[in-house]
C-alpha positions as CSV (number, residue, x, y, z in Angstrom):
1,X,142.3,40.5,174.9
2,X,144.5,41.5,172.4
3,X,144.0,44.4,169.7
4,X,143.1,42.4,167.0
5,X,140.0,40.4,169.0
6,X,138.4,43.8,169.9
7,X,139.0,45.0,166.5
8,X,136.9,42.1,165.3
9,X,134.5,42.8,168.0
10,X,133.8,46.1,167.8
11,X,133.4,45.9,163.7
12,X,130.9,42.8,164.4
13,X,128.8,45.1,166.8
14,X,128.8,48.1,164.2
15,X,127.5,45.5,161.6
16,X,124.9,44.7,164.1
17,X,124.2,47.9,164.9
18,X,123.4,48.6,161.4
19,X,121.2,46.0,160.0
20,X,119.1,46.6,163.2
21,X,118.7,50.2,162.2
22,X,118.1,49.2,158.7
23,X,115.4,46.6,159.6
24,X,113.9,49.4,162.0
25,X,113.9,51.9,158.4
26,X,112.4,49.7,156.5
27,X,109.5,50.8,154.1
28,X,105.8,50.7,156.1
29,X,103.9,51.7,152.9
30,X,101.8,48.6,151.5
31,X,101.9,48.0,148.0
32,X,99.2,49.4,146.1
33,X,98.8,46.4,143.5
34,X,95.9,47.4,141.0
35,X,93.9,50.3,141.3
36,X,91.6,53.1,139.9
37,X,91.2,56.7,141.4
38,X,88.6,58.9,140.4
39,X,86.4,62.3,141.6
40,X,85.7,61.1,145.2
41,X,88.0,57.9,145.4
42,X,90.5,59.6,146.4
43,X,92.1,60.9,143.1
44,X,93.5,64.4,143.3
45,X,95.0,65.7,139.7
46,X,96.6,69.5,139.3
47,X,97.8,70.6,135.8
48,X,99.5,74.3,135.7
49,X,98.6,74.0,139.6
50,X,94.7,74.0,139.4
51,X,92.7,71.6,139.6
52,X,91.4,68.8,136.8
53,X,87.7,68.1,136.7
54,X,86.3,64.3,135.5
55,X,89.0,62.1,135.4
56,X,90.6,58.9,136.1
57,X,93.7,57.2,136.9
58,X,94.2,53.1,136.3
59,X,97.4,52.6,138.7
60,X,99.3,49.1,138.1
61,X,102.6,48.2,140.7
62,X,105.1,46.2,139.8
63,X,107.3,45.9,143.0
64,X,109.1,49.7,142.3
65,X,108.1,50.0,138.8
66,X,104.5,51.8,138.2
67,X,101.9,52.1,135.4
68,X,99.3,55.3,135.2
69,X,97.0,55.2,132.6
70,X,94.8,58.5,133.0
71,X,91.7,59.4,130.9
72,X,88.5,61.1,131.4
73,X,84.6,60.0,131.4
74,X,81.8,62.0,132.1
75,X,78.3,61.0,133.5
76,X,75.9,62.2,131.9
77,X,73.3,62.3,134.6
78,X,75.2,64.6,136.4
79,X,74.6,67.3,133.9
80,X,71.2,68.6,135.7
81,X,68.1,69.1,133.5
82,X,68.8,67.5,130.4
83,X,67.6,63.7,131.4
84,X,70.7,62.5,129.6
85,X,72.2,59.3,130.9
86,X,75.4,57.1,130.2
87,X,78.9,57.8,129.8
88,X,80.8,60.0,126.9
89,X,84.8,59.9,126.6
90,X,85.8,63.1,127.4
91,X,89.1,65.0,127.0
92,X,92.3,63.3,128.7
93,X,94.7,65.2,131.6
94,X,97.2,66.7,128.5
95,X,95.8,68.5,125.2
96,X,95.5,66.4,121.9
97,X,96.2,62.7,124.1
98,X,92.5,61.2,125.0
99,X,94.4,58.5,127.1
100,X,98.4,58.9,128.3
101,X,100.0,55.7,129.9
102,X,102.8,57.1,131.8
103,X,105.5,54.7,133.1
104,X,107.6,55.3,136.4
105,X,109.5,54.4,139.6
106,X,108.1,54.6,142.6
107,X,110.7,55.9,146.2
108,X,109.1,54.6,149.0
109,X,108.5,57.6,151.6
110,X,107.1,56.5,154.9
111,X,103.8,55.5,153.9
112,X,103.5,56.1,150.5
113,X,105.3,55.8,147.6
114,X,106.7,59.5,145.8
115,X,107.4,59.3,142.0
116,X,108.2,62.0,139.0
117,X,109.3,62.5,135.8
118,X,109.4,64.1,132.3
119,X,107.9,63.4,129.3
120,X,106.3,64.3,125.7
121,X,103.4,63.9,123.0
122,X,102.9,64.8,119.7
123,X,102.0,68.0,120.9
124,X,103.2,68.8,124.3
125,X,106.1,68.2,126.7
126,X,105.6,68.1,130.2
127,X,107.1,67.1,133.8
128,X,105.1,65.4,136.3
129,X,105.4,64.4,140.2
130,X,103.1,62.6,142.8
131,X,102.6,60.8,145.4
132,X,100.3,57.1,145.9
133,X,99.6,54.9,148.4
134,X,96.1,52.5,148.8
135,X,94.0,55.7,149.8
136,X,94.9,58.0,147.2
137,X,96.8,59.4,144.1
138,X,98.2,62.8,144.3
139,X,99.7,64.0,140.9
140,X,100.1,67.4,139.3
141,X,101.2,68.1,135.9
142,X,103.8,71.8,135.5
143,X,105.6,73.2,133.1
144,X,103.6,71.8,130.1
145,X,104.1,73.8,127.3
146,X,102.2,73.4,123.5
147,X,105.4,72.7,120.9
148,X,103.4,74.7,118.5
149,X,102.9,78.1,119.9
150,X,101.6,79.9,117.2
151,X,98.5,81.0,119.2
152,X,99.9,81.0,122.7
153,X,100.1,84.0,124.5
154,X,97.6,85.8,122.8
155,X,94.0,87.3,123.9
156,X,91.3,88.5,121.9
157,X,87.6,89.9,122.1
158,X,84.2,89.7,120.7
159,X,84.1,91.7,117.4
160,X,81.0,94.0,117.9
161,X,77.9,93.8,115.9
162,X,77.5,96.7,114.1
163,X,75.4,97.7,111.1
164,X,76.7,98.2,107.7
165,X,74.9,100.6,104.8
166,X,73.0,98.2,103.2
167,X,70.2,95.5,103.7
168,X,71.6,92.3,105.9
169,X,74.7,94.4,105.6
170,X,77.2,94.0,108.9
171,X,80.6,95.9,109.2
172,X,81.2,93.2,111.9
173,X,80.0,90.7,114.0
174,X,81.0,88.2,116.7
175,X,80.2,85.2,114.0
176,X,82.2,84.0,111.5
177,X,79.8,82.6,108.8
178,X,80.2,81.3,105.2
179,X,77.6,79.4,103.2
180,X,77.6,79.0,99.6
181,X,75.8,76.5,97.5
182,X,74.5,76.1,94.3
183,X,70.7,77.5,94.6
184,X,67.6,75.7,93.8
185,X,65.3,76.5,90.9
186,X,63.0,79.1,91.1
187,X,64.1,79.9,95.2
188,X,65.5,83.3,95.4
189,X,67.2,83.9,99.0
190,X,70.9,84.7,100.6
191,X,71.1,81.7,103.3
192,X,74.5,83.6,104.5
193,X,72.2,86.4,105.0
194,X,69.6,84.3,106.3
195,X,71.8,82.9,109.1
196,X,72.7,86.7,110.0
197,X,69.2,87.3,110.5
198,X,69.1,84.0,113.0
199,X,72.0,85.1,114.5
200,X,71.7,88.7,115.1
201,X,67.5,88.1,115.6
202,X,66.3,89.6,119.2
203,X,64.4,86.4,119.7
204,X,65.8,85.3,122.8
205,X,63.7,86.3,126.4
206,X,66.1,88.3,128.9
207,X,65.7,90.3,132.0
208,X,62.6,88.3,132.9
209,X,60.8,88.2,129.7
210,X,60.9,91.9,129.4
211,X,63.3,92.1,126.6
212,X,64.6,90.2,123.7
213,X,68.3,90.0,122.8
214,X,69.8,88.0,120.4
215,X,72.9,85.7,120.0
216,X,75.0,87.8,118.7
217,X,73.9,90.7,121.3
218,X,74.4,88.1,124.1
219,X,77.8,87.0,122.8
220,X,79.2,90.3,122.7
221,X,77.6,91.8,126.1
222,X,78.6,88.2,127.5
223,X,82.5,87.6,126.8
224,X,85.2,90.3,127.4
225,X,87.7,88.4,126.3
226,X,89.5,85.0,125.1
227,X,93.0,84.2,126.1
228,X,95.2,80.8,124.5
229,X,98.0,80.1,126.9
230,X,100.9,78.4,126.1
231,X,100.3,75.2,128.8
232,X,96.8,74.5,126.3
233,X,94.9,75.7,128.3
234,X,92.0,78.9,127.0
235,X,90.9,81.1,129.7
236,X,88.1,83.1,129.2
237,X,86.9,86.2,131.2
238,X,82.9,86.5,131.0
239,X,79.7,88.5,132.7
240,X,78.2,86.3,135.5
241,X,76.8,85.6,138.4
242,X,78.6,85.9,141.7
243,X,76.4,86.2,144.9
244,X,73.6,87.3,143.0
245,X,75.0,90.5,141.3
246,X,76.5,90.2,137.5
247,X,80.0,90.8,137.4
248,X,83.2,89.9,135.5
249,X,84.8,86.4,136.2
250,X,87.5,84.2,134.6
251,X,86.9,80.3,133.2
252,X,88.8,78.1,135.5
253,X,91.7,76.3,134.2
254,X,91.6,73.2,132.5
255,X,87.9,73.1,131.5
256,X,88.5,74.2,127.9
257,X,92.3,73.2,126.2
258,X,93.0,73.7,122.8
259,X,96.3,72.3,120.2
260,X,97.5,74.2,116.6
261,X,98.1,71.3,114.4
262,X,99.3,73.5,111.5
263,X,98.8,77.8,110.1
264,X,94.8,77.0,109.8
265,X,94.0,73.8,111.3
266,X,93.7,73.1,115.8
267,X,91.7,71.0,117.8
268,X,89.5,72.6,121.0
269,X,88.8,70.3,124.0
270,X,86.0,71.1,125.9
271,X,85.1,69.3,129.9
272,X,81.1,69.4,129.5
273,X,80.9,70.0,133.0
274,X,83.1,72.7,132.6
275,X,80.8,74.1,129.5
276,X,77.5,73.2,131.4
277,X,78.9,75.4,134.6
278,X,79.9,78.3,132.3
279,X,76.4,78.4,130.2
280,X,74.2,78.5,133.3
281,X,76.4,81.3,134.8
282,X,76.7,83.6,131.4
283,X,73.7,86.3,131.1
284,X,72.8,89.4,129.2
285,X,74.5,92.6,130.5
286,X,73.3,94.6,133.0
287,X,70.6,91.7,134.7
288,X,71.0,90.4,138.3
289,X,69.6,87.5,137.6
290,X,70.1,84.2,134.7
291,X,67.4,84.9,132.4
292,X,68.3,81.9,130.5
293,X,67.1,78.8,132.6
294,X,68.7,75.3,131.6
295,X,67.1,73.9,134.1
296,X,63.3,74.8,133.9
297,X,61.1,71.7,132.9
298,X,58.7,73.7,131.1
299,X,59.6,75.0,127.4
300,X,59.2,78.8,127.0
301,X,56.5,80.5,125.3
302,X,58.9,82.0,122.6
303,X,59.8,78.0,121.6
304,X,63.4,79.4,122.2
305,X,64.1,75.6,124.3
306,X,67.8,76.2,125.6
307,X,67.6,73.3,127.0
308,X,66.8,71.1,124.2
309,X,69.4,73.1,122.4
310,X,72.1,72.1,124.7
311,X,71.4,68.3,124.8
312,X,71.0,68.8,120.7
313,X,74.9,70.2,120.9
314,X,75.9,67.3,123.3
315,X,74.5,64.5,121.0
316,X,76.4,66.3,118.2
317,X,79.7,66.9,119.4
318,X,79.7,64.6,122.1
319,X,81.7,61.8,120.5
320,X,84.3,64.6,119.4
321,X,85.1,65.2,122.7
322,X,88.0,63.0,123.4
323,X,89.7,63.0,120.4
324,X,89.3,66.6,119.8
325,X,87.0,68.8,118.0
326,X,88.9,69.5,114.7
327,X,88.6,73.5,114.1
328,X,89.8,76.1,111.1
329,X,91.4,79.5,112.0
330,X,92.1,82.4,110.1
331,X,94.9,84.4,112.0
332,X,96.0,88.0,111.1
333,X,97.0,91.1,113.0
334,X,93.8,92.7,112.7
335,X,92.2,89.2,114.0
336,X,91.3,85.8,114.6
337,X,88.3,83.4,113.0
338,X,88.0,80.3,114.6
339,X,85.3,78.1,112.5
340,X,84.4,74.5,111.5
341,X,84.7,73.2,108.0
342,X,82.2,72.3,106.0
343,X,81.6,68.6,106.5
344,X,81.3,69.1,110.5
345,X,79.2,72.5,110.0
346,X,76.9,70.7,108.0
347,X,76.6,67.9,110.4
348,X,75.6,69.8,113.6
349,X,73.3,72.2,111.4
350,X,71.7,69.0,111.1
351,X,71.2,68.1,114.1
352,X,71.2,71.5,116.4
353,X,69.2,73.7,113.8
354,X,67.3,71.9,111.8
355,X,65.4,70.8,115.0
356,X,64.9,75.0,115.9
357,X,63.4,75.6,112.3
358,X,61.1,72.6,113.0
359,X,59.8,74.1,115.9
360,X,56.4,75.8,115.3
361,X,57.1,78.5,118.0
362,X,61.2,79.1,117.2
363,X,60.2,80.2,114.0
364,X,56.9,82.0,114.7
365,X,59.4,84.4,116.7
366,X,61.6,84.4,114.1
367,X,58.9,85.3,111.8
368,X,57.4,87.3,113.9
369,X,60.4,89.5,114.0
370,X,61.6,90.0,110.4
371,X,57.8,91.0,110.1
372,X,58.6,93.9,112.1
373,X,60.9,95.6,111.0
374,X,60.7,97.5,107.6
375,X,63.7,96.7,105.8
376,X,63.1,93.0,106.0
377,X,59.6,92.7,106.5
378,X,59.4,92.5,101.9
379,X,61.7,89.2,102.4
380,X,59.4,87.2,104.3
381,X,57.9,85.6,101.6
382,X,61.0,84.5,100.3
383,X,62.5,83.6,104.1
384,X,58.8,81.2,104.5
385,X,59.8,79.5,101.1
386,X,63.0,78.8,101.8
387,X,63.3,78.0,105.5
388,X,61.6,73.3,104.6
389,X,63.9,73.5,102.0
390,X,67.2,74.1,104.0
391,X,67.9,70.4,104.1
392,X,68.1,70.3,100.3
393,X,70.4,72.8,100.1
394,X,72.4,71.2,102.6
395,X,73.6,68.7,99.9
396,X,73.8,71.5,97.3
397,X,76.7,73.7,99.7
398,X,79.6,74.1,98.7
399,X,81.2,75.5,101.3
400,X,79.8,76.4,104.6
401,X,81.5,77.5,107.6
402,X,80.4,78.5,111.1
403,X,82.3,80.0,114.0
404,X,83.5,83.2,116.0
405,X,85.3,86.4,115.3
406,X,87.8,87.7,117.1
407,X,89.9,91.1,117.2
408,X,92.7,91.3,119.5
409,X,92.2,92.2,123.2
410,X,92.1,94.9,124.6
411,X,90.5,96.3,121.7
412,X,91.8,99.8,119.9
């Protein structure tokens, strides 16, 4: 056999040789086609490497090109205690996009398919990786960063309630309140002041209806601190409840996100879940045990109804989850304000206090209070005559703004 016929034979064998190894590599993953992955259908999503509560991925194949569309729905039934049902839009997997459609290639790897990428928004860039096959979509979200970072990196605290010299007279305060308006004939009474008194007002039942506290006292004794990252994402470090003693804990990540859209205006994304796990663990300092019951089915004695509070704030802000809830801030170096305008403060007054002032036994404690104590015991009169015409001045405000104060953390 001469050297040229072995030549030829022993190239043909290699040839051989090789498409039978490539037909033994070949891909064994099945296409996925169309598909949605969610909480328990076997969706696992990680953003800064924690996990994301309440969403959803709609994955589409085409041969090696993929579609993800990821959002985020919450049902309501699953917030224990309320009797809500439905569905609400909630905030999406990336800060200031409700809904991102993400387009990529898809490696085949043994039985499933591996893809990654980078990308932007209007507010964020980010680089992404997973894995898919029919069971499940693994996908995790690093190195986002905000591309306005005028907040990032910064922590902050409670400002304390403390009493100033005069009558309804505070040096400072966890709230940030505003409220002027052009007053009614004849009606003689500070509403700014009179929302101090409802805020700072020990009408509240703790440590097992032995005490009253009040907003303000339970804001301050409950939150050590507020942190905005620079991924979106706010971490907060609070007093709860951990094996039945009170101690100090930090907000899981990616419950509660937040964008700056300019020096005063940003957007704050909030995971009810992640809220409704956070209220029932927060308590008053120094109690081993959540005073504050969501859950009860009875109303308390006071009229102070938490509960009905809660679903009152849900209905309110609920269809503001996805797209953001729009927020001013006043930043300096001696502190931060974070507050809603007037047109949204209005609006949730509406429907989150006007209900309390309705309530014969809210303000019988509320009353009942400013009765007893001597500086504002000679404005009740005035508080009685002003409290059914709050509505009315409502449309007569000018400007009214509700929020939180903040000075920077750890405090000096």
């Amino acid at each position: 056999m001469n050297k040229y016929l072995l030549s030829t034979l022993a190239s043909s064998f290699g040839l051989l040789t090789l498409v039978s190894c490539s037909n033994d590599d070949k891909p064994t993953v099945t296409p996925v086609g169309e598909k949605i992955y969610a909480r328990n259908a076997g969706l696992q999503l990680y953003y800064s490497q924690a996990p994301m509560p309440g969403k959803f991925a709609k994955f589409s194949q085409n041969g090696s090109d993929a579609a993800i569309a990821l959002g985020s729905q919450i049902d309501l039934s699953q917030i224990s205690g309320l009797g809500l049902s439905g569905t609400l839009k909630a905030p999406g997997v990336l800060p200031g996009s409700p809904e991102l459609l993400i387009q990529t290639k898809l490696l085949p790897d043994g039985d499933l398919y591996n893809f990654a990428g980078k990308g932007e928004t209007d507010y964020v860039t980010y680089a992404y990786s997973g894995k898919v096959n029919k069971d499940s979509l693994i996908m995790a979200f690093d190195g986002v960063t905000l591309k306005n970072t005028r907040l990032a990196n910064t922590a902050w605290t409670p400002a304390p309630l403390e009493k100033g010299d005069g009558l309804l007279e505070y040096k400072s305060m966890p709230f940030h309140i505003v409220w002027e308006y052009e007053p009614l004939p004849n009606v003689e009474i500070d509403l700014e002041k009179l929302l101090d008194i409802i805020v700072t007002a020990p009408v509240i039942p703790v440590y097992n209806n032995t005490a009253y506290s009040s907003l303000a006292q339970l804001l301050g004794s409950a939150v050590k601190s507020v942190g905005f990252r620079s991924d979106g994402n706010i971490a907060a470090t609070y007093l709860g409840t951990a094996n039945g003693a009170a101690q100090f804990q930090q907000t899981p990540l990616n419950g509660f996100q937040y964008v700056v859209l300019s020096d005063n205006m940003m957007k704050l994304y909030l995971n009810p879940l992640s809220l409704y796990s956070l209220i029932l663990t927060l308590q008053p300092a120094g109690s081993d045990n959540p005073d504050i019951d969501f859950t009860r089915a009875d109303t308390p004695a006071t009229g102070f109804d938490m509960k009905r509070l809660l679903a009152a704030f849900i209905d309110a802000v609920g269809p503001m989850l996805a797209p953001g809830i729009p927020a001013e801030y006043t930043l300096s170096q001696s502190g931060l304000d974070i507050y809603m305008n007037t047109e949204m403060t209005v609006t949730l007054l509406n429907k989150i206090l006007l209900p309390l002032l309705q309530d014969d036994a809210t303000v019988k404690a509320l009353l009942a209070y400013i009765q007893s104590q001597p500086d504002l015991a000679p404005l009740l009169p005035k508080i009685q005559e002003a409290l059914p015409l709050i509505p009315k001045l409502f449309e007569r405000t000018n400007c009214l703004e509700l929020g939180f104060a903040y000075l920077p953390y750890p405090a000096k």
